[in-house]
Backbone as ProteinMPNN parsed JSONL, in Angstrom:
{"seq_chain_A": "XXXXXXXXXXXXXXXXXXXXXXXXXXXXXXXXXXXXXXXXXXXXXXXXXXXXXXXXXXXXXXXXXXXXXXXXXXXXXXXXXXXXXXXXXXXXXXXXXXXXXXXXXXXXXXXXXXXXXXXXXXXXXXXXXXXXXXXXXXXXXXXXXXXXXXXXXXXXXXXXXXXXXXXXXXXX", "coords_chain_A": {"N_chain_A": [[-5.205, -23.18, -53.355], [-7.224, -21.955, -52.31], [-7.061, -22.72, -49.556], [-4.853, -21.238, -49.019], [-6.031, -18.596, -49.486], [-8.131, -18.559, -47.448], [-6.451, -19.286, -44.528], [-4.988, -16.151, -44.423], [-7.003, -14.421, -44.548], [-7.796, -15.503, -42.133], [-5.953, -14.871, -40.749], [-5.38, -12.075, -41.152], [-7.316, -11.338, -39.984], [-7.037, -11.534, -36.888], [-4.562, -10.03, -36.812], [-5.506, -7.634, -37.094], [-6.837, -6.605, -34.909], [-5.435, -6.365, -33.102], [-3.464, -4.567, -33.904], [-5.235, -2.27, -33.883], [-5.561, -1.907, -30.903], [-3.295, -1.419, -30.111], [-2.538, 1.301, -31.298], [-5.022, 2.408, -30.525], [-5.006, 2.523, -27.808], [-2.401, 3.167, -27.449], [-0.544, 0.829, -26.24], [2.309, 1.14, -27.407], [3.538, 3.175, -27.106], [5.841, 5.067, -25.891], [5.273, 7.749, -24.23], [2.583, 6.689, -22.758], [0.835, 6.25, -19.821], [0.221, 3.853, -19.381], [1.783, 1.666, -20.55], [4.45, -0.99, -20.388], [6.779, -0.535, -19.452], [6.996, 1.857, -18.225], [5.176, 0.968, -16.081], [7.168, -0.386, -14.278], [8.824, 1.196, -13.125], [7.704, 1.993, -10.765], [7.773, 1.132, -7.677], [6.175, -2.014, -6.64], [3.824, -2.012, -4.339], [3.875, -3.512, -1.575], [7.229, -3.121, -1.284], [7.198, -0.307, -1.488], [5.95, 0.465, 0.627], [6.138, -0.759, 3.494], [5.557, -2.525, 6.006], [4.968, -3.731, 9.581], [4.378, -5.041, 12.382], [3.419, -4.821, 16.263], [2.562, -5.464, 19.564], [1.75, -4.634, 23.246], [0.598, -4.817, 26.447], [-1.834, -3.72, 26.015], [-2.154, -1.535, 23.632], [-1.753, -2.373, 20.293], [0.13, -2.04, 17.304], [1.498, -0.407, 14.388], [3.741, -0.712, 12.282], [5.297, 1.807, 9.714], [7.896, 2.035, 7.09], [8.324, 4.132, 4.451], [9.466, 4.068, 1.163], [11.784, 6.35, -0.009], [10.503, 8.669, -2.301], [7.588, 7.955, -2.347], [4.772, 8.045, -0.624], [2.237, 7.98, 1.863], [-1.41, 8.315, 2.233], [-3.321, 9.488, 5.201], [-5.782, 9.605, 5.509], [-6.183, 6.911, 4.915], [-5.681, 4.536, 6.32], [-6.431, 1.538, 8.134], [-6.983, -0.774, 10.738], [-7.787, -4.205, 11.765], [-8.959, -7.109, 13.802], [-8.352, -9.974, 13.14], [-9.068, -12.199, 14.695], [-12.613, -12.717, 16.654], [-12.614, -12.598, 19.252], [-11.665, -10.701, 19.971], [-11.18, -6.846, 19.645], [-10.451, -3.693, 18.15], [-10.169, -0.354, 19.771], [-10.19, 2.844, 18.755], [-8.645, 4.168, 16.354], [-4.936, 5.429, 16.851], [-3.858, 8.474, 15.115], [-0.842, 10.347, 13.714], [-0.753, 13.774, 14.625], [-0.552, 15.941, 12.316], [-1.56, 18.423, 11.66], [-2.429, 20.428, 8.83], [-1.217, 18.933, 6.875], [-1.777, 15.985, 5.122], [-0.335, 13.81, 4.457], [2.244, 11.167, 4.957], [5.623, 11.185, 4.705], [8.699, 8.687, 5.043], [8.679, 7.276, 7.665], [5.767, 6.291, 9.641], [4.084, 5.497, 12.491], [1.271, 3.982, 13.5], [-1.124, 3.449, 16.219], [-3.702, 1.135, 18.058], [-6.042, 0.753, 21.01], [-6.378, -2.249, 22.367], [-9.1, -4.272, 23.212], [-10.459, -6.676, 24.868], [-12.444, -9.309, 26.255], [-11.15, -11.057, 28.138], [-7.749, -11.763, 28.953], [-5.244, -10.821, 26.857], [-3.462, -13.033, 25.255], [0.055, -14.21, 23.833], [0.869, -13.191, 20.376], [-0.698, -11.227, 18.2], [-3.428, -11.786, 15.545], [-3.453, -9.574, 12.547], [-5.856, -7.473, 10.631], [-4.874, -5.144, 7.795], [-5.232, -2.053, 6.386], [-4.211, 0.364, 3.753], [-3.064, 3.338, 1.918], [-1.309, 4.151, -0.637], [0.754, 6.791, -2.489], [3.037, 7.655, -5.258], [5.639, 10.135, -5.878], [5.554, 10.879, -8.315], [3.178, 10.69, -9.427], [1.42, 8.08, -9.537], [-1.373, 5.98, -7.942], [-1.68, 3.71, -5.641], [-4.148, 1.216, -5.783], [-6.111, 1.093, -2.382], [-4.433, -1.366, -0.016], [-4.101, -4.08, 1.748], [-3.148, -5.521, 3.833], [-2.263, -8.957, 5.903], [-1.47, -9.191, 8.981], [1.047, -10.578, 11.586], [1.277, -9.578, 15.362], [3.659, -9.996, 17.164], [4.083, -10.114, 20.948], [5.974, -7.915, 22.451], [8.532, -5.573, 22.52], [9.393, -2.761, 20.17], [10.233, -2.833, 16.983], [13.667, -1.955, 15.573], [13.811, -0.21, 13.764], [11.713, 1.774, 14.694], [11.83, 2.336, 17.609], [13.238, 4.01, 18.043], [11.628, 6.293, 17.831], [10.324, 9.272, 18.544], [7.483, 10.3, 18.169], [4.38, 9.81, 16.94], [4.413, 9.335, 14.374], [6.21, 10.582, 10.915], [6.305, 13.18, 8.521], [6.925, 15.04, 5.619], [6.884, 18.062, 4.909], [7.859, 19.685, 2.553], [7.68, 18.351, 0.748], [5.381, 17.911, -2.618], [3.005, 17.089, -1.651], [-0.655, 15.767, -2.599]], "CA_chain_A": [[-5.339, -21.746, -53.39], [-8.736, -21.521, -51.254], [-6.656, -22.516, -48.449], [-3.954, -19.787, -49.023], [-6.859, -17.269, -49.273], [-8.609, -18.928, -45.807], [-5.428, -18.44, -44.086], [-4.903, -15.043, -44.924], [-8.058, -14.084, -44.174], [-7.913, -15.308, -40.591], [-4.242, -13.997, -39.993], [-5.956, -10.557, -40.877], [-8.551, -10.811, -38.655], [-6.188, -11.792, -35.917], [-3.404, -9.04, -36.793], [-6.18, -6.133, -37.003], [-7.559, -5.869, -33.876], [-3.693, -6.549, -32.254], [-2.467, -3.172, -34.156], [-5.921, -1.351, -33.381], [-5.706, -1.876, -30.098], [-1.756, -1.013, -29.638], [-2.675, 2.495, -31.589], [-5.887, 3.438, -29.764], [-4.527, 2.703, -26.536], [-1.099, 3.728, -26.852], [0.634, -0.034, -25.84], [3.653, 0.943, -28.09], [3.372, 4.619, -27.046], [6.673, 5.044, -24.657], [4.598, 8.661, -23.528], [1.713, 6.224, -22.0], [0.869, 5.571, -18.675], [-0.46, 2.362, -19.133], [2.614, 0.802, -20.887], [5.011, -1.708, -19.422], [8.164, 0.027, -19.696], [6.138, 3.026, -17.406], [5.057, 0.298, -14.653], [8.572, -1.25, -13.871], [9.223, 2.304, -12.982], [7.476, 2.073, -9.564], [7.966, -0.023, -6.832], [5.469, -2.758, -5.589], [3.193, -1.783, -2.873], [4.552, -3.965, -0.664], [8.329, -2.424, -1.686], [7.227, 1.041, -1.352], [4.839, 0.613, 1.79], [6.547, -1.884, 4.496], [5.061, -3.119, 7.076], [5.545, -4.551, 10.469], [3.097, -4.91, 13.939], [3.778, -5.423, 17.715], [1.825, -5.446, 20.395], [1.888, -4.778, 24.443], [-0.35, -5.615, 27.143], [-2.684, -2.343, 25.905], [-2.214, -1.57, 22.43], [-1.591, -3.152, 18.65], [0.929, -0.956, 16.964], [1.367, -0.71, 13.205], [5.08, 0.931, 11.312], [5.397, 1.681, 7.985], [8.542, 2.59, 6.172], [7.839, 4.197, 3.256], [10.512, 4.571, 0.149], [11.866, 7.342, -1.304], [9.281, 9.651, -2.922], [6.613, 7.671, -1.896], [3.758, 8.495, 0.659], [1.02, 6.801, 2.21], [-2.689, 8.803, 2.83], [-3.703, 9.699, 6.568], [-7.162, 8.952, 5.937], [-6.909, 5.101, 5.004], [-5.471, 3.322, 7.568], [-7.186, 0.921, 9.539], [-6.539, -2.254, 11.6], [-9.078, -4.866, 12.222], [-8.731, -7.909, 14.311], [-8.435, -11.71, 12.836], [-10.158, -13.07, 15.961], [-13.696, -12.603, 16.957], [-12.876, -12.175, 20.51], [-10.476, -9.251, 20.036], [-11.684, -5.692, 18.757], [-9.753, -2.811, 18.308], [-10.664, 1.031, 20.168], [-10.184, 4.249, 17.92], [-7.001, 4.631, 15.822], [-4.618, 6.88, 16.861], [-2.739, 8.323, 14.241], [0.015, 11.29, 14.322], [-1.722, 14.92, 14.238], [0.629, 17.011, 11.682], [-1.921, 19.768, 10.952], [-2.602, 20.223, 7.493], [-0.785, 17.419, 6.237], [-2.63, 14.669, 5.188], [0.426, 12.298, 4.329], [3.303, 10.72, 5.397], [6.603, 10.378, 4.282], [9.549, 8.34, 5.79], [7.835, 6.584, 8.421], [4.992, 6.062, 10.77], [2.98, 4.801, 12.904], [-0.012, 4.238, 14.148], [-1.375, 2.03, 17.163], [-5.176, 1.448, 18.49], [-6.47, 0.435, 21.908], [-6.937, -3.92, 22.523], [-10.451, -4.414, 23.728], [-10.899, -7.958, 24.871], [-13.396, -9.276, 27.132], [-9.878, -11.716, 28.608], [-6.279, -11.159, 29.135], [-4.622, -11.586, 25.39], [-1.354, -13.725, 25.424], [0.564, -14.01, 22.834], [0.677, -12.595, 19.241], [-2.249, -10.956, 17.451], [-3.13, -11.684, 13.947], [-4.165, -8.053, 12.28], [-5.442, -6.764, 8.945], [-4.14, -3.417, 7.694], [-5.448, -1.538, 5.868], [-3.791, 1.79, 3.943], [-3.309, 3.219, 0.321], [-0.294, 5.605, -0.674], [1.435, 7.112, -3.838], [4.476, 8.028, -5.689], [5.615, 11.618, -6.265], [5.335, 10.696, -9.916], [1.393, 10.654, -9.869], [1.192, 7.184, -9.163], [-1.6, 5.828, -6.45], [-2.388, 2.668, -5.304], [-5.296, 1.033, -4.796], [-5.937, 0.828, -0.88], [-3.933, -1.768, 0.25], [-4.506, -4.527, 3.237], [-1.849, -6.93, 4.604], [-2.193, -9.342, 7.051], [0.223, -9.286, 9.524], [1.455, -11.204, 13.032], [1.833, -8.821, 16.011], [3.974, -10.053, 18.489], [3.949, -9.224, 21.908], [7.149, -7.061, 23.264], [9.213, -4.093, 21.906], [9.316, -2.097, 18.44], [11.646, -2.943, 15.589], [14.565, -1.091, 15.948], [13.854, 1.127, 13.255], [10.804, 2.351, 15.825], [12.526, 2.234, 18.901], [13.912, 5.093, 18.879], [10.444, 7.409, 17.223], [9.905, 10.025, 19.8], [6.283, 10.697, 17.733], [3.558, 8.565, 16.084], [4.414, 9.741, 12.882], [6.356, 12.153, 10.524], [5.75, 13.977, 7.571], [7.588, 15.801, 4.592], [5.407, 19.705, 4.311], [7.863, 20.674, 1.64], [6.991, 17.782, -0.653], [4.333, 18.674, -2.772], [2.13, 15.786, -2.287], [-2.255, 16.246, -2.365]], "C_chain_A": [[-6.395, -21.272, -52.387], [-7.879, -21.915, -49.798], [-5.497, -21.673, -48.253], [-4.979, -18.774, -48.521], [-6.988, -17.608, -47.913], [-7.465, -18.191, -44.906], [-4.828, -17.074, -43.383], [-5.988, -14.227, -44.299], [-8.412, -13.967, -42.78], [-7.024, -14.86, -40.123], [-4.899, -12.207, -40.137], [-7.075, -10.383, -40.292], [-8.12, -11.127, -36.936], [-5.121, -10.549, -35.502], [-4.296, -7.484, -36.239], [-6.601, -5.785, -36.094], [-6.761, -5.524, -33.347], [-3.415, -4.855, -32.588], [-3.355, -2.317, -33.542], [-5.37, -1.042, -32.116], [-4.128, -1.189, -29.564], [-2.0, 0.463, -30.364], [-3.492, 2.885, -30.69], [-5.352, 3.223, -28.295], [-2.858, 2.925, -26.224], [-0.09, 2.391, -26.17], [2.065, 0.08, -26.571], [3.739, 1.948, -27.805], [4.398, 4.347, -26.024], [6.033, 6.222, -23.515], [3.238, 7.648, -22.445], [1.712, 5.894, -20.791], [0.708, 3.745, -18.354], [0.799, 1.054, -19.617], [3.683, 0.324, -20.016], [6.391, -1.491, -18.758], [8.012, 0.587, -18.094], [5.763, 2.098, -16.143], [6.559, 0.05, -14.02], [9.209, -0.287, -13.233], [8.911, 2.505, -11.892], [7.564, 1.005, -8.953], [6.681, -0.466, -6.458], [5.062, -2.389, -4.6], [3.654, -2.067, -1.745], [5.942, -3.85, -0.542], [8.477, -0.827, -1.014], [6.704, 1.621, -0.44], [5.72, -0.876, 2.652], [6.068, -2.045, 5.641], [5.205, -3.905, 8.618], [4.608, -3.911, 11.732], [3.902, -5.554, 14.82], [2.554, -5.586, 18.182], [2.291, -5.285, 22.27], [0.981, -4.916, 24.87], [-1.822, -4.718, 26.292], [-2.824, -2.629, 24.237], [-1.621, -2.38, 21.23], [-0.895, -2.04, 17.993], [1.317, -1.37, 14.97], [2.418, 0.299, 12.352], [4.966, 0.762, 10.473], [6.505, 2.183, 7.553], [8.561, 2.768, 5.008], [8.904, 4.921, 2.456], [10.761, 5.675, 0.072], [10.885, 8.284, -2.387], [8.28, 8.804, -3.472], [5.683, 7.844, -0.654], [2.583, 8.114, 1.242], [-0.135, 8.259, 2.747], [-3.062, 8.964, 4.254], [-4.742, 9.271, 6.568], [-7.57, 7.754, 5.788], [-6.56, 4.454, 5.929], [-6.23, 3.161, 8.579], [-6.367, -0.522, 9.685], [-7.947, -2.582, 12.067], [-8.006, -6.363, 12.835], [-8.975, -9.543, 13.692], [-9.396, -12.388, 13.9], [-11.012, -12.445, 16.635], [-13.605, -12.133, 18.219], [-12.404, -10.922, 20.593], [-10.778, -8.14, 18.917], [-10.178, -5.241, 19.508], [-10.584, -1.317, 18.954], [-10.134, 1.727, 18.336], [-8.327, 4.245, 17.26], [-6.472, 5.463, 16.0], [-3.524, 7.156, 15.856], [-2.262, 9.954, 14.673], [-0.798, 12.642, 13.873], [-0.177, 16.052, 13.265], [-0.406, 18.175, 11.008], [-2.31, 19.821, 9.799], [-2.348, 19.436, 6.844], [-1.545, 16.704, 6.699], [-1.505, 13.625, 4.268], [1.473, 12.437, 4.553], [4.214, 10.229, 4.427], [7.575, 9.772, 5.271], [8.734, 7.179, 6.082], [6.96, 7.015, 9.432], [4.731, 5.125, 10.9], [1.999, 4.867, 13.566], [-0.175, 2.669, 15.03], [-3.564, 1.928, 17.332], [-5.089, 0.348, 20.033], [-6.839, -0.957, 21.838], [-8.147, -4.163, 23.405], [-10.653, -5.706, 23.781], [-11.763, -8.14, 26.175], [-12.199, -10.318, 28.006], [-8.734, -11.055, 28.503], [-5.955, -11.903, 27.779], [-3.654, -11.839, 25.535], [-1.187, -13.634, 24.174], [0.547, -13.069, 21.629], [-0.61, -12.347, 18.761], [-2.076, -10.841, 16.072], [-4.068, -10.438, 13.107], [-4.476, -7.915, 11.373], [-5.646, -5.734, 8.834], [-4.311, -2.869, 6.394], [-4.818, 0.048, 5.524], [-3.776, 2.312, 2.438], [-2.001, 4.605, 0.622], [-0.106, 5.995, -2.463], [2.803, 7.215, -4.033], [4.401, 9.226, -5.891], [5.618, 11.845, -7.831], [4.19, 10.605, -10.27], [0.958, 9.629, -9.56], [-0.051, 6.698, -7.852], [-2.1, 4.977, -6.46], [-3.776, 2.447, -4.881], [-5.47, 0.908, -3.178], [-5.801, -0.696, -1.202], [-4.553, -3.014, 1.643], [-3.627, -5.897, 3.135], [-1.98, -7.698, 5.892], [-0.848, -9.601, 8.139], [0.213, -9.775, 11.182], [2.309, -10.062, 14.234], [2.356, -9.577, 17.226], [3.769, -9.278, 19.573], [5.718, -8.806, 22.297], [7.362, -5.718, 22.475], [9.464, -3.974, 20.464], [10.166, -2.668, 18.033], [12.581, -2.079, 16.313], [14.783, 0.096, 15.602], [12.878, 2.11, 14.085], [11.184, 2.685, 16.862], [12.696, 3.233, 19.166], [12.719, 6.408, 18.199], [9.94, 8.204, 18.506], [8.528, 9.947, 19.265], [5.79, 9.402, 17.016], [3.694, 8.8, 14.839], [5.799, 11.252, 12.479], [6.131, 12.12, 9.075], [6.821, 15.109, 6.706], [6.843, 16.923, 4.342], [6.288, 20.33, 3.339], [7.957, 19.583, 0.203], [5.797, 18.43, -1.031], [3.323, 17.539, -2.956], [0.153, 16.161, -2.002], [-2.231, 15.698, -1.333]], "O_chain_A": [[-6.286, -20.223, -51.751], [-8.212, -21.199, -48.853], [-5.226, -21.435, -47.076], [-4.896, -18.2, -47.435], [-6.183, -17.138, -47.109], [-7.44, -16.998, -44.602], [-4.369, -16.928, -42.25], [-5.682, -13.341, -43.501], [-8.987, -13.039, -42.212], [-7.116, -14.364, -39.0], [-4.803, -11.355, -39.254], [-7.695, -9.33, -40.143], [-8.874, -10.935, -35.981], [-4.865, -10.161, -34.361], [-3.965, -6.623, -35.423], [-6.906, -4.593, -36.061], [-6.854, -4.388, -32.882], [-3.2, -4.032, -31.698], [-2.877, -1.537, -32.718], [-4.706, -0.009, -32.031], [-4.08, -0.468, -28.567], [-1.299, 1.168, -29.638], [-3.044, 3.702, -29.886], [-5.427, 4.276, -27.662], [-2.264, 2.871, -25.147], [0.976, 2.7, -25.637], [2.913, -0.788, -26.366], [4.581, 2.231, -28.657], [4.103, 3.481, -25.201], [6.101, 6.016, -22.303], [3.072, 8.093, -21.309], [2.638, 5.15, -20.469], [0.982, 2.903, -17.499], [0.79, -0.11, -19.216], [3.96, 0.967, -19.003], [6.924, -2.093, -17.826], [8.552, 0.126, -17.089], [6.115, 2.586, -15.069], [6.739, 0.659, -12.966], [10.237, -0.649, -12.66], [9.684, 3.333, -11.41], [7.459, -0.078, -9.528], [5.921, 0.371, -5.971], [5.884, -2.341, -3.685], [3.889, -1.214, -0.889], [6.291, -4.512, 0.436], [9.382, -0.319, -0.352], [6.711, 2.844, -0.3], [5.723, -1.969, 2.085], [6.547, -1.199, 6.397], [5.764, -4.99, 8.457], [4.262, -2.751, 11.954], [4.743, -6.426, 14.605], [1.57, -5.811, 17.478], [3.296, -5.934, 22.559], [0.079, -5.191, 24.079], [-2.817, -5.408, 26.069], [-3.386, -3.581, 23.697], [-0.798, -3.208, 21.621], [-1.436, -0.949, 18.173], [1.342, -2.508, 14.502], [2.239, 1.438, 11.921], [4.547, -0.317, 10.054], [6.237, 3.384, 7.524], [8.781, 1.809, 4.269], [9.297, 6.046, 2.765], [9.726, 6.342, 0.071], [11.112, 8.02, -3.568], [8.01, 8.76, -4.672], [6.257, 7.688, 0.424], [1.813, 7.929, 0.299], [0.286, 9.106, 3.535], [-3.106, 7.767, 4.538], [-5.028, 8.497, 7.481], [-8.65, 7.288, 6.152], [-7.368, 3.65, 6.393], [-6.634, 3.89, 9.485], [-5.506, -1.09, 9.013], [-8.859, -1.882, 12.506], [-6.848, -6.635, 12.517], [-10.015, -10.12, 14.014], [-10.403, -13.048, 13.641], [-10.567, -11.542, 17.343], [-14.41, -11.253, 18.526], [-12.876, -10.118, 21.397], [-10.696, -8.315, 17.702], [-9.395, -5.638, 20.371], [-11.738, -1.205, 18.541], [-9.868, 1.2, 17.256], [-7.225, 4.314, 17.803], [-6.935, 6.531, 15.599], [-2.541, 6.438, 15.675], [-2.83, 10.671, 15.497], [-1.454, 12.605, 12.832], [0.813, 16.629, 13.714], [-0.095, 18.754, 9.967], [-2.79, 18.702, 9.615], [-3.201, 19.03, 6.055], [-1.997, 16.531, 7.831], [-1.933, 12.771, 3.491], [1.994, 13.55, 4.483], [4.023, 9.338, 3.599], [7.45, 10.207, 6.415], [8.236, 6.364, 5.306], [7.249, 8.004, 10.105], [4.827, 4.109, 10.211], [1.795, 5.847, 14.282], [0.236, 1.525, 14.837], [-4.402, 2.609, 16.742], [-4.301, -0.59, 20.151], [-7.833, -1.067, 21.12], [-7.842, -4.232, 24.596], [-11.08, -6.164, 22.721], [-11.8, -7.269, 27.044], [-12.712, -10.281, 29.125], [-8.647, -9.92, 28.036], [-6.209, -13.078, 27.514], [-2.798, -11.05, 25.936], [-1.994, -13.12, 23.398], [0.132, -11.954, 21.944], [-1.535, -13.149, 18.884], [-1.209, -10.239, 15.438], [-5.298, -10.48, 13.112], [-3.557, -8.144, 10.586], [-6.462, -5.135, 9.534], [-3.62, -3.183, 5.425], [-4.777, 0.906, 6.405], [-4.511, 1.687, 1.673], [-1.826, 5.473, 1.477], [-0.747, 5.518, -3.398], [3.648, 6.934, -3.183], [3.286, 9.699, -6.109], [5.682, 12.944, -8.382], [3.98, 10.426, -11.469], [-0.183, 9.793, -9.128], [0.299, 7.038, -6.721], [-3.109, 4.936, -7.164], [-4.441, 3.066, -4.051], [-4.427, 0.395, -2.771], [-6.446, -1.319, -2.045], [-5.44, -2.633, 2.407], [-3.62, -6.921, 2.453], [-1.809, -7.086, 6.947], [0.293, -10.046, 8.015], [-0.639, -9.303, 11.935], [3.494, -9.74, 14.151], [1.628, -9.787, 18.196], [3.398, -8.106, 19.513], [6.541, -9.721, 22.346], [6.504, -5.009, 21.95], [9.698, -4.913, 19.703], [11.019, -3.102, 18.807], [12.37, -1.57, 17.414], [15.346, 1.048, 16.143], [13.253, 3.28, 14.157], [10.666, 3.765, 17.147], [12.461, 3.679, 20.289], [13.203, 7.539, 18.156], [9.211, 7.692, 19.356], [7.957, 9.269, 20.119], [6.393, 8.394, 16.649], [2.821, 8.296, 14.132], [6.171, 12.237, 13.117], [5.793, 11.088, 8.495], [7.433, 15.958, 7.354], [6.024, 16.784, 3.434], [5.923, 21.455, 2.998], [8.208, 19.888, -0.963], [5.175, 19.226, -0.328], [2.889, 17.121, -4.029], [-0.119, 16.906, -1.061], [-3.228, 15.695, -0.612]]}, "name": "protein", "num_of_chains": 1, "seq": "XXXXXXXXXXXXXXXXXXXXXXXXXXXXXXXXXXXXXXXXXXXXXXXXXXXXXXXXXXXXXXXXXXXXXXXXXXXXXXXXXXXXXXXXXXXXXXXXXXXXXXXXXXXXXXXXXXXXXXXXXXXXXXXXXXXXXXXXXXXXXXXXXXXXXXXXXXXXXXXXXXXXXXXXXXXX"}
């Protein structure tokens, strides 16, 4: 019988914090943000933010295609250089005026500053942070990524501008 009670005793001190914790925070709550149902509902950073770098003799170039009512920030992106010998100049990114984010796609490039002639591929990290039109916003973001040297993707190829922009979303 004393080990019935024991038992018992520790299964309810095991069960009680389990339910607390699923009431005060809402894990069974389908209204919650925090529940798992509610994540599965946005895409992966790396899903909803894509990525891809070149390079020519000059600049380091950096596209992003970005999902479906998702949008990436103007003011995070950066690029830094993997190798010590090789800085980057000033980022240029696309000027849209009031808008401060991008939908669709951009890109952005920056100036190759080496004290030598750079051959081959450059290895980059990229920094950026976006959202969903559902409230959603990532933490800033940073991907390393391999810039070859020659010509854009294809989806780039043909971008008259460094960027565009959605002004009748309603994104902050």
């Amino acid at each position: 019988m004393k080990q019935v009670f024991a038992f018992l005793t520790v299964a309810l001190f095991i069960v009680t914090p389990v339910a607390a914790r699923e009431e005060i925070f809402g894990v069974g709550d389908k209204s919650s943000p925090f529940n798992r149902s509610t994540q599965r509902d946005f895409l992966p950073a790396t899903e909803a933010f894509r990525t891809t770098a070149w390079r020519d003799d000059d600049r380091v170039y950096v596209g992003f295609t970005v999902a479906e009512d998702y949008y990436l920030h103007r003011h995070q992106f950066a690029i830094e250089s993997l190798s010590r010998s090789i800085n980057f100049g000033e980022l240029a990114l696309p000027s849209l005026g009031d808008i401060n984010v991008f939908y669709n796609q951009v890109l952005v490039s920056a100036p190759i500053e080496a004290s030598e002639t750079v051959i081959g591929p450059l290895a980059v990290v990229v920094t950026f942070q976006g959202c969903s039109d559902q409230g959603l916003c990532y933490p800033p973001e940073q991907v390393e990524l391999i810039s070859p040297y020659g010509s854009p993707p294809a989806t780039f190829a043909t971008s008259p501008s460094l960027g565009t922009a959605d002004s009748t979303k309603g994104a902050p």
